[in-house]
C-alpha positions in Angstrom: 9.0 17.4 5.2 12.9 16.3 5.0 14.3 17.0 8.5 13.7 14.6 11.5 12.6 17.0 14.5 14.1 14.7 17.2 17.4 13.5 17.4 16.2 10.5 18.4 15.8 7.4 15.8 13.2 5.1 15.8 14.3 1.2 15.7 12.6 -1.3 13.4 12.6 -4.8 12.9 10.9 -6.2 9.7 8.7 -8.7 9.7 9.0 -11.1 6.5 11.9 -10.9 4.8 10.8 -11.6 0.9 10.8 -9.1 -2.1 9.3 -5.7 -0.6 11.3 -5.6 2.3 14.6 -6.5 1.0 14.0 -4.4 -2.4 12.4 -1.4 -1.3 11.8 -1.1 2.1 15.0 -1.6 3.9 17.2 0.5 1.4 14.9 3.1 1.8 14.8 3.1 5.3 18.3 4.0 4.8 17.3 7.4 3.6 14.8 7.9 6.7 16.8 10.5 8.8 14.6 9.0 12.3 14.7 5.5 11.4 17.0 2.5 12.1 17.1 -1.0 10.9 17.3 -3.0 14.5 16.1 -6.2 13.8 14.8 -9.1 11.0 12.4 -12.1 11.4 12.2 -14.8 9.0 11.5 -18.2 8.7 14.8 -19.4 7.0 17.6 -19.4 9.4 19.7 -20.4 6.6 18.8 -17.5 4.8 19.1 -15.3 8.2 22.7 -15.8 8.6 23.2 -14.2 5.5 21.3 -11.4 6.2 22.7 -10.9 9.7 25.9 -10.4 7.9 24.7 -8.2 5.4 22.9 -6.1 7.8 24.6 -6.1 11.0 21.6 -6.7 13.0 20.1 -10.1 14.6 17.6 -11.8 12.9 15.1 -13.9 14.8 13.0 -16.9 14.0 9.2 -16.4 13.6 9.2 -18.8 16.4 10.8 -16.2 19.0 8.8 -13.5 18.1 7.5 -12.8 21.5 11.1 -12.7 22.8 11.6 -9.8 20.3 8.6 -8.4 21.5 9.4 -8.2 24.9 13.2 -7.4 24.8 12.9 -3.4 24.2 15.3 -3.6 21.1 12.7 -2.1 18.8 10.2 0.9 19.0 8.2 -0.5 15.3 7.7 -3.2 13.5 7.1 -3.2 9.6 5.1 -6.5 8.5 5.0 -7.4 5.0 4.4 -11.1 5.2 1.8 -12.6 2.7 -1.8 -11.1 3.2 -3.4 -14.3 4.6 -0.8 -14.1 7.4 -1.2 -10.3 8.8 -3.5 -10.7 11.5 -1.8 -13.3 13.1 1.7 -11.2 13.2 -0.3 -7.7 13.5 -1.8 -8.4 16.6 1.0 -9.7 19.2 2.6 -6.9 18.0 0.1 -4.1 18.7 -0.7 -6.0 22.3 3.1 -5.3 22.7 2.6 -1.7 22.3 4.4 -1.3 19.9 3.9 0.8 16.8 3.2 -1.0 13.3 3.6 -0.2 9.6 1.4 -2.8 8.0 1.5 -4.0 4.3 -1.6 -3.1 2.4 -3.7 -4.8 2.1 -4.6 -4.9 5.8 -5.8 -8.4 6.1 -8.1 -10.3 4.1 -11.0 -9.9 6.1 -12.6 -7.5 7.5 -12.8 -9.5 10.5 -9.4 -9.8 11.0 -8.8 -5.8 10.3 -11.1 -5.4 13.1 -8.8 -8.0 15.3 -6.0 -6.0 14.8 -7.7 -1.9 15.4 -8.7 -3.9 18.9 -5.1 -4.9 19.5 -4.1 -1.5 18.8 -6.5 -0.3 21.5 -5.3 -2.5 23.6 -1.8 -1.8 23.2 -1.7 1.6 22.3 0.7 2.0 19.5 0.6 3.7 16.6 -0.6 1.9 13.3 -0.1 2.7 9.8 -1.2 1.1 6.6 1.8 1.3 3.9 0.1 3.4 1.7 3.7 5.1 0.4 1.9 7.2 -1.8 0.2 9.3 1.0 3.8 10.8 0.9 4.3 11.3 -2.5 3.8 15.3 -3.5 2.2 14.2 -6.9 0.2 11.8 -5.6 -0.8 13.9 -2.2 -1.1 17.0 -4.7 -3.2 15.5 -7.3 -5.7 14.6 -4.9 -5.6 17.5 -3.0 -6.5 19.5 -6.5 -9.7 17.0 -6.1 -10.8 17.8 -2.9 -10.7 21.6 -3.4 -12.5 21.4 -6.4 -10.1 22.1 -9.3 -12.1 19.8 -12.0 -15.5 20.7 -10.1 -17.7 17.8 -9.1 -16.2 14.5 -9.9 -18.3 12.6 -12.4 -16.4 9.5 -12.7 -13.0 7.9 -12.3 -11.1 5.0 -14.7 -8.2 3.0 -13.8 -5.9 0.4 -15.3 -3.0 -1.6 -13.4 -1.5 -4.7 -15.0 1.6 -6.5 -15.1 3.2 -10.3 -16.6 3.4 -12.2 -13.1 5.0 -15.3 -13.9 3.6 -18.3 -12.9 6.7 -19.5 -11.1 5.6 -16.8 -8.5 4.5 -17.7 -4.8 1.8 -15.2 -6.0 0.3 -17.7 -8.4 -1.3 -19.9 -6.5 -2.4 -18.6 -3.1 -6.3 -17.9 -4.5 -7.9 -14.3 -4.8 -6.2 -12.9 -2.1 -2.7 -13.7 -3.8 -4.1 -12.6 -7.2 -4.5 -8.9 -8.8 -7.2 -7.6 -7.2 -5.7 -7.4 -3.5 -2.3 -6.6 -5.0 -3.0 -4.3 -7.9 -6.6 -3.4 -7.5 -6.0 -2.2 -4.0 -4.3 1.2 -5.3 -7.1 2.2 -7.7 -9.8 1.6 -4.9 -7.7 3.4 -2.5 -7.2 6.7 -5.1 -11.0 7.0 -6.1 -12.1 6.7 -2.4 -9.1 9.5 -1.2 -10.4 11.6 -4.8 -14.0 11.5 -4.4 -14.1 12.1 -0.7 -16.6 8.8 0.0 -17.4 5.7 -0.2 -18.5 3.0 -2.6 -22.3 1.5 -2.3 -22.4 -1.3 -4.3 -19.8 -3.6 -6.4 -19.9 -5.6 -9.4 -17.3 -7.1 -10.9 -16.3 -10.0 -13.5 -12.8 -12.1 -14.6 -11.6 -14.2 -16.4 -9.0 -16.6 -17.0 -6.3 -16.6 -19.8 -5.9 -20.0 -21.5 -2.6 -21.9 -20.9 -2.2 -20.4 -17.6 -2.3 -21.8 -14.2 -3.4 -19.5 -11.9 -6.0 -20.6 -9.4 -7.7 -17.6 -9.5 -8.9 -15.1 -12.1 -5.9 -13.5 -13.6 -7.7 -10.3 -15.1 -10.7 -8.4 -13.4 -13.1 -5.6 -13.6 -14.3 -4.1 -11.3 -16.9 -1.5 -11.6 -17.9 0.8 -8.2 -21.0 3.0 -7.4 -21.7 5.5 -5.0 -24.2 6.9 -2.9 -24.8 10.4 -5.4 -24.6 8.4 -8.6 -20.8 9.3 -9.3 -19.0 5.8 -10.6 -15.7 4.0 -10.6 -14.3 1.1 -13.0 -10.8 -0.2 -12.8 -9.3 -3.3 -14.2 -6.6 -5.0 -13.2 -4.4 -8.2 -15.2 -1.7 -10.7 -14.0 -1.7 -11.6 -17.6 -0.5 -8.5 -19.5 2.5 -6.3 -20.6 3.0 -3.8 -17.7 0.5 -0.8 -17.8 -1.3 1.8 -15.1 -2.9 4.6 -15.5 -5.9 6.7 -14.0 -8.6 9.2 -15.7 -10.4 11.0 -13.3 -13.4 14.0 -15.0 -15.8 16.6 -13.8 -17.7 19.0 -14.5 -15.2 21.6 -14.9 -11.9 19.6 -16.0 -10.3 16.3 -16.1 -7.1 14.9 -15.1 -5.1 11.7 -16.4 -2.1 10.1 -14.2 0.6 7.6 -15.8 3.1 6.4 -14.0 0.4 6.7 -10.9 1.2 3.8 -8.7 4.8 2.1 -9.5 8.1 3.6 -7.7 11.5 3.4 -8.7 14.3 5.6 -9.2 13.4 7.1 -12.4 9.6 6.9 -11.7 7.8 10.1 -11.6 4.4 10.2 -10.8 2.9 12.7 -13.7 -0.3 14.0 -14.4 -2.2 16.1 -17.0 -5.2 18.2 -16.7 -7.6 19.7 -18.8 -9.3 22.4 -16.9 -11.4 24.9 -18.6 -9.8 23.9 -21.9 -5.9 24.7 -21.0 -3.9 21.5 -20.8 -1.1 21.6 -17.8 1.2 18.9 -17.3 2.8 18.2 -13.5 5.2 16.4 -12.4 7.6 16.7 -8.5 9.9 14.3 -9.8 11.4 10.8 -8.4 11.2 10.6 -4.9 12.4 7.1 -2.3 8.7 6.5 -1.8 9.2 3.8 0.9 11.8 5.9 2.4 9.2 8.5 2.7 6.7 6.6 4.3 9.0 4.9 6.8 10.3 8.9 7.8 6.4 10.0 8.2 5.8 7.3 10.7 8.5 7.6 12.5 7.5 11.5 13.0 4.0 10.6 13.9 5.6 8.1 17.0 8.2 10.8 17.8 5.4 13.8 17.9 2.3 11.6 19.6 0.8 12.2 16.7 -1.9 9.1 14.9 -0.9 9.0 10.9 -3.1 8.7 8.2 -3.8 6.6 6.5 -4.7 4.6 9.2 -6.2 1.3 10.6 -9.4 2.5 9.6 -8.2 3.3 5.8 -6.9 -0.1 5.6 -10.4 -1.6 6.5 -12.5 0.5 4.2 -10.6 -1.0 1.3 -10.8 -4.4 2.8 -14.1 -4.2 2.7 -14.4 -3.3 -1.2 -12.0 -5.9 -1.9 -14.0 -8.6 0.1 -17.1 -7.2 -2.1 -15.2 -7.9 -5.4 -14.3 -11.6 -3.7 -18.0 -11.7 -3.3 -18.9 -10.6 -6.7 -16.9 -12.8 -8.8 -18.0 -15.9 -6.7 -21.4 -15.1 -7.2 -21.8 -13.1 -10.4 -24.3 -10.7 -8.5 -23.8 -6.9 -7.2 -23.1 -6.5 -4.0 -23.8 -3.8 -1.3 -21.5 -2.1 1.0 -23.0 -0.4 4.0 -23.3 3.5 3.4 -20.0 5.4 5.4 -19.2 8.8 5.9 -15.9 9.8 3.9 -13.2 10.9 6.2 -10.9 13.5 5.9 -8.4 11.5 4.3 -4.8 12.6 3.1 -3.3 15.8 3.9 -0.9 18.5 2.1 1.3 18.3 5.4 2.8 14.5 4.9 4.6 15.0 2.1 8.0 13.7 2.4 10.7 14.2 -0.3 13.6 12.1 -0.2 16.1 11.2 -3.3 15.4 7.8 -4.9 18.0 5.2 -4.3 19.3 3.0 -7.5 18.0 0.1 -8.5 19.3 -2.6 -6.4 21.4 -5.2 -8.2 20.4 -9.1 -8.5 23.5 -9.7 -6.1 21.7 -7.5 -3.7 18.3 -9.4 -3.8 19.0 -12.3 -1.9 16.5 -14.5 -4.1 13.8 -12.0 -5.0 12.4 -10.8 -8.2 13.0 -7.3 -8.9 9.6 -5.3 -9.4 8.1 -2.4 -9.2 5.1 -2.4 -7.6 3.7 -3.4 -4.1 
């Protein structure tokens, strides 16, 4: 999917104006044929003139959201404030009716993802959890090769995300839900769930701290999850490392490793290898403007009354994991996760190839740190 099949664009204003959206979402909104930058909400004013410049758009103050709400100047709204802080901007907008692309994760409760799937019944958007890689063709390939059975009954799955956060970062000190486990341990949870067609049972987990560091939380974590027919998951995940990611997933016919399987960029391809029967194939689509991509699928679910995946519910059933793993490393017990039925899950049809925009310069980063995952 490239071509927009309306001629109509879809207006957005962006919610937080930090590192993600400035980075990677806005530039690659760009490339979204059916989208439009309309609008900008931040808490700096100062920094908002600057960007209304830059832009050519008005930026608001949190404090007049509901005006921007109410003034028919956008269609959506993409949110990527800190997690702690989605509920309350998720659900004036939904009660708006208007459609949302969310920052994963969805909250950081469940209680608060179920606040905001009532404000979407309420208001009757559309709303999306920014899952980018449900567009990418490796990543929607790789699993789809799962699902059909290419490596034959999935045994087990094994996952490693890290990266050096510094400790100057607003991400240092906000507790667990500001550390790696909703950030980086969020993709891994999300891939086995989408790979093995279900849902996790029970959750143990256990971190640690690296001396001379001053996070307020712990900075590396494993993370170990069972399900319901015996298959099991591990993953760990490190604020405190050289970057790494990678992903083994084996069954009873094959196995398949991924690496790069969860950053973006404009030179990042996600690649994997399998081992099927005992012939190696290596895969790879190619870059692709991953935010871009998710931004254009959206926009063609609102345009075509059609409700994207992943979706409100997605966001919550990885909530839920990651509230077990909060759980788990408070207490230093397992803990159990009410039995679910898998879903259906990510399909061939929302692929969306765009070409990857450059790097943006410092000059272009208005304060942020360049990364390379969120």
């Amino acid at each position: 999917m490239t071509q927009p099949t309306h001629d109509r664009k879809i207006r957005y204003a962006v919610i937080g104006c930090g590192q993600i959206s400035l980075q990677s979402f806005i530039p690659g909104l760009e490339r979204a044929a059916n989208s439009t930058l309309a609008a900008l909400v931040t808490g700096d004013m100062h920094k908002g003139q600057a960007l209304e410049t830059r832009y050519g758009v008005r930026v608001w103050h949190y404090d007049d959201l509901p005006d921007l709400l109410a003034s028919g100047e956008v269609d959506a709204v993409y949110l990527a404030t800190p997690n702690a802080l989605h509920r309350r901007y998720a659900v004036p907008v939904l009660e708006a009716g208007l459609h949302l692309l969310l920052e994963k994760p969805m909250a950081t409760s469940v209680e608060d993802c179920e606040a905001i799937l009532q404000a979407r019944r309420r208001g009757g958007g559309r709303l999306m959890i920014a899952y980018r890689l449900h567009c990418e063709p490796g990543t929607v390939e790789l699993v789809s090769r799962c699902r059909n059975g290419d490596f034959g009954a999935p045994v087990g799955f094994s996952s490693v995300f890290g990266q050096d956060v510094p400790q100057s970062n607003h991400r240092a000190h906000g507790g667990y839900w500001s550390g790696p486990v909703p950030d980086l341990g969020n993709y891994p949870i999300n891939a086995v769930r989408h790979m093995f067609g279900a849902e996790p049972v029970e959750v143990t987990a256990t971190g640690t701290r690296t001396p001379g560091r001053t996070f307020n939380f712990d900075d590396t974590v494993s993370v170990v999850l069972r399900f319901a027919d015996g298959r099991i998951a591990d993953f760990m995940v490190s604020y405190a490392c050289a970057p790494v990611e990678g992903l083994t997933l084996f069954g009873s016919r094959g196995s398949v490793r991924a690496m790069p399987c969860y950053t973006f960029g404009p030179s990042v391809a996600i690649t994997y290898t399998t081992l099927i029967d005992g012939k190696e194939d290596r895969r790879s689509h190619g870059p692709v403007e991953q935010f871009g991509g998710e931004a254009f699928y959206f926009s063609e679910c609102i345009l075509n009354n059609r409700d994207p995946e992943p979706d409100g519910e997605d966001g919550l059933r990885d909530v839920r994991v990651l509230v077990a793993v909060e759980a788990a490393l408070r207490t230093g017990k397992p803990q159990s996760l009410p039995p679910l039925a898998g879903r259906e899950g990510i399909r061939e049809d929302q692929v969306v190839i765009l070409p990857p925009l450059a790097e943006a310069c410092e000059s272009d980063l208005t304060g942020v740190m360049p990364q390379a995952v969120s």
